[in-house]
C-alpha positions as CSV (number, residue, x, y, z in Angstrom):
1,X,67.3,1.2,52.4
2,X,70.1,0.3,55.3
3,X,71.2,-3.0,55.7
4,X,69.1,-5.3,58.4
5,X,70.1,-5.2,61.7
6,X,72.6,-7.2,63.3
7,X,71.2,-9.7,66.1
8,X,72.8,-7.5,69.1
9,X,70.2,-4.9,68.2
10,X,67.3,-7.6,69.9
11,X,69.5,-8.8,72.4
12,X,68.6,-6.1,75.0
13,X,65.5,-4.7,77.0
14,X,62.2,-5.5,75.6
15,X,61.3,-2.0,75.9
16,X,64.1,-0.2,74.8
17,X,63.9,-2.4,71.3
18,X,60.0,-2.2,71.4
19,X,60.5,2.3,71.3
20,X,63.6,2.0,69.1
21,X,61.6,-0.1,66.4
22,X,59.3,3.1,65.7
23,X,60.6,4.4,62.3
24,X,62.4,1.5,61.5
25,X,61.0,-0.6,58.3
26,X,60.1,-4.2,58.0
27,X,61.0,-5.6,54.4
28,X,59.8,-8.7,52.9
29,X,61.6,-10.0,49.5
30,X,59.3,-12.0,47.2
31,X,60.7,-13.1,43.8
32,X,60.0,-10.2,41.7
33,X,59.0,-7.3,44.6
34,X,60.0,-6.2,47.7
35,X,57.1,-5.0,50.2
36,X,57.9,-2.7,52.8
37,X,56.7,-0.6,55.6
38,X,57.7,2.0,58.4
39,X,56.8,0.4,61.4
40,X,54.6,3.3,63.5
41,X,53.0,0.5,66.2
42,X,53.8,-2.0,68.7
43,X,53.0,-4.2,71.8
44,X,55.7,-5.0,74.1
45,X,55.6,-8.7,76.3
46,X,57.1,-9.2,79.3
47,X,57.7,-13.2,79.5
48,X,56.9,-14.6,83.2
49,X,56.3,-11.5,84.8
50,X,53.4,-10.7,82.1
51,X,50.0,-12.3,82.2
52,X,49.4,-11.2,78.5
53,X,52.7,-12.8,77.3
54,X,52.4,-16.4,75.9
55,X,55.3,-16.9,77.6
56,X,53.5,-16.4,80.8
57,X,52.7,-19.9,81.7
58,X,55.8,-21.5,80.4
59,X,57.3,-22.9,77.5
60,X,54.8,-25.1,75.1
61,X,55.5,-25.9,71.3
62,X,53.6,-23.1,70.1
63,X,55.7,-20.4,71.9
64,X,59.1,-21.9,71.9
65,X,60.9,-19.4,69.6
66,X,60.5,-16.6,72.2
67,X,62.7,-19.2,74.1
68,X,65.6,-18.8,72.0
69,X,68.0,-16.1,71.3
70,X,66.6,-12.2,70.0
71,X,65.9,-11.4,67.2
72,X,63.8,-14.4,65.5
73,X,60.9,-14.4,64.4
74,X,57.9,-15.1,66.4
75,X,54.4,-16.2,64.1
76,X,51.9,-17.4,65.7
77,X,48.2,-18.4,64.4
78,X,44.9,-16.5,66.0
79,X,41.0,-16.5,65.3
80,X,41.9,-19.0,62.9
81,X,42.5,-16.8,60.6
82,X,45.3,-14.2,61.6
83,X,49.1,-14.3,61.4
84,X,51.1,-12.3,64.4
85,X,54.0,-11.3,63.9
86,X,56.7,-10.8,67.4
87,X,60.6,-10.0,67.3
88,X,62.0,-12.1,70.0
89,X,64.0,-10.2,72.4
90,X,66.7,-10.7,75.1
91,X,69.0,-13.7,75.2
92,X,68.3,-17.3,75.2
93,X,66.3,-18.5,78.4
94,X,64.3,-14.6,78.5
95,X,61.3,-15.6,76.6
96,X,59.9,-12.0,76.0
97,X,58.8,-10.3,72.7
98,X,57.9,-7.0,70.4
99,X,54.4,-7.4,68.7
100,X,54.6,-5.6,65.4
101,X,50.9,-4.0,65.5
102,X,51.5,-1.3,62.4
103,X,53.0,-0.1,59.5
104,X,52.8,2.7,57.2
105,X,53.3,0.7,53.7
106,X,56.1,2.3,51.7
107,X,57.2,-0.2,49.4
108,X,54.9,-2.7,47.0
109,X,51.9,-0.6,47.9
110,X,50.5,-2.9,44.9
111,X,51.0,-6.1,45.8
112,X,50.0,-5.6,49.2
113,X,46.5,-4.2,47.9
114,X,46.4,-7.4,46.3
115,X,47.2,-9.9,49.4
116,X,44.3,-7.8,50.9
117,X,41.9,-8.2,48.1
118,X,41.5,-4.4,48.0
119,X,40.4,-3.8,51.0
120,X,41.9,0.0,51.8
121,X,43.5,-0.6,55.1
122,X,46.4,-2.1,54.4
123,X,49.1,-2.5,57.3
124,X,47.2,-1.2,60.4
125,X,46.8,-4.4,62.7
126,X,48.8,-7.4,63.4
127,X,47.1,-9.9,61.2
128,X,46.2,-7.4,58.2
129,X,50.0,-6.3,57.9
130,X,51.0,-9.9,58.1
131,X,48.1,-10.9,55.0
132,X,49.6,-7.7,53.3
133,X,53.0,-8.7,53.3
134,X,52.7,-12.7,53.1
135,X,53.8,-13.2,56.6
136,X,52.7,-16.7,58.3
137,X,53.9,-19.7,60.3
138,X,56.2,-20.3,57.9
139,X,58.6,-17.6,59.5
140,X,58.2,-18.7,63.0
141,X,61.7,-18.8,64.1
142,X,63.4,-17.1,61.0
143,X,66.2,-14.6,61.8
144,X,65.0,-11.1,61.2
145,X,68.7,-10.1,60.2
146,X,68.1,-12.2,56.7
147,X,65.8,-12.2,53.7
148,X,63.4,-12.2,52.7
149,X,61.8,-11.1,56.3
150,X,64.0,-8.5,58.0
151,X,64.5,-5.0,59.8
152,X,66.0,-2.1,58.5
153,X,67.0,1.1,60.5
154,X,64.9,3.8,59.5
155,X,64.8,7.5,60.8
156,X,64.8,7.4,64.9
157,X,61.7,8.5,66.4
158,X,62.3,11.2,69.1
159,X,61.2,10.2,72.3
160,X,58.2,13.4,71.9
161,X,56.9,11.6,69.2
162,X,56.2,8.4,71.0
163,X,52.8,7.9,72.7
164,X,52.8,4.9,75.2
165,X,49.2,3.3,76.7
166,X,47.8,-0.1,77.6
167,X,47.6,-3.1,75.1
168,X,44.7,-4.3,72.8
169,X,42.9,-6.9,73.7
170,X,44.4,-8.7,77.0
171,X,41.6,-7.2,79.4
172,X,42.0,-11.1,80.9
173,X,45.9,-10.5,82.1
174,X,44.8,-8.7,85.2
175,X,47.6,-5.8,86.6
176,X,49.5,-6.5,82.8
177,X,46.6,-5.5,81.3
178,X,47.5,-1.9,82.3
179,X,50.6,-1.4,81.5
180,X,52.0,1.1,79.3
181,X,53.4,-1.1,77.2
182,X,51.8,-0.5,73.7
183,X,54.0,2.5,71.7
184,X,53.3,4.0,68.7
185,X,54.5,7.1,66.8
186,X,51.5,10.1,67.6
187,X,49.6,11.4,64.9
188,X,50.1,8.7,62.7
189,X,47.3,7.7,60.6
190,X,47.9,4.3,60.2
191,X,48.3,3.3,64.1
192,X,45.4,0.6,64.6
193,X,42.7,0.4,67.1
194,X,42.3,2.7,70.0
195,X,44.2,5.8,68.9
């Protein structure tokens, strides 16, 4: 595998990184594994222009990560049970973030059966590939550039290959609801929800 990206790779449009993380693989180190997965799915957020971003109505404890410079991690808590994992984006100030919503596992296929209790979907949702790969709050704020949570470059996606639609589950954000903003690499089987 490549080494992680540097931080300049998040410091630019939320789109642009949101497309050019298709094919690219998130790793996660544990002591005696590494689990890893080809990310083929994800949500982009468009801070206070976007009524589905968190950042939407302004900074609050929870959301103060996306606040702070690209390429951090953003974890946040959902349903009470679900971990979400975001890659901030932009520059310090432009609170506006990647949602990681797939991956096709590649790495630790094991172990991440395991963190799921066998359960055969592994990495196709936000809060199952977060269970698979021991993601939580713990992260919130960690530099994707380091271990043990990071991005590697993978194999770019062409732009044919990239479907683009609206996002899961913010029907409530009005207009944003809409947008195209949800990308994911087409025909793959491990894209979650509505195909």
């Amino acid at each position: 595998m490549k080494p992680p990206f540097e931080q300049d790779f998040y410091l630019r449009s939320t789109k642009t990184v949101a497309r050019d993380l298709l094919g690219c693989f998130l790793v996660r180190d544990l002591e005696d594994r590494r689990l890893a997965g080809r990310i083929v799915e994800v949500e982009a957020y468009l801070g206070a222009r976007d009524a589905a971003c968190h950042s939407f109505r302004g900074r609050t404890k929870r959301n103060d990560v996306m606040f702070g410079p690209g390429g951090h991690a953003y974890v946040y808590f959902i349903y009470g049970f679900h971990h979400c994992l975001n890659v901030v984006t932009l520059g310090e100030g432009e609170p506006e973030a990647v949602l990681i919503r797939a991956l096709e596992p590649v790495e630790g296929l094991e172990a991440m059966r395991k963190n799921r209790r066998e359960r055969p979907n592994l990495c196709s949702g936000p809060g199952v590939l977060c269970q698979a790969l021991q993601i939580d709050r713990a992260f919130n704020g960690h530099p994707l550039w380091m271990p043990p949570l990071y991005v590697c470059p993978g194999e770019r996606t062409p732009a044919a290959r990239i479907a683009a639609g609206p996002r899961i589950g913010v029907d409530y954000a009005g207009e944003a609801a809409s947008w195209p903003l949800r990308f994911c690499i087409k025909g793959n089987r491990h894209v979650s929800g509505r195909r």
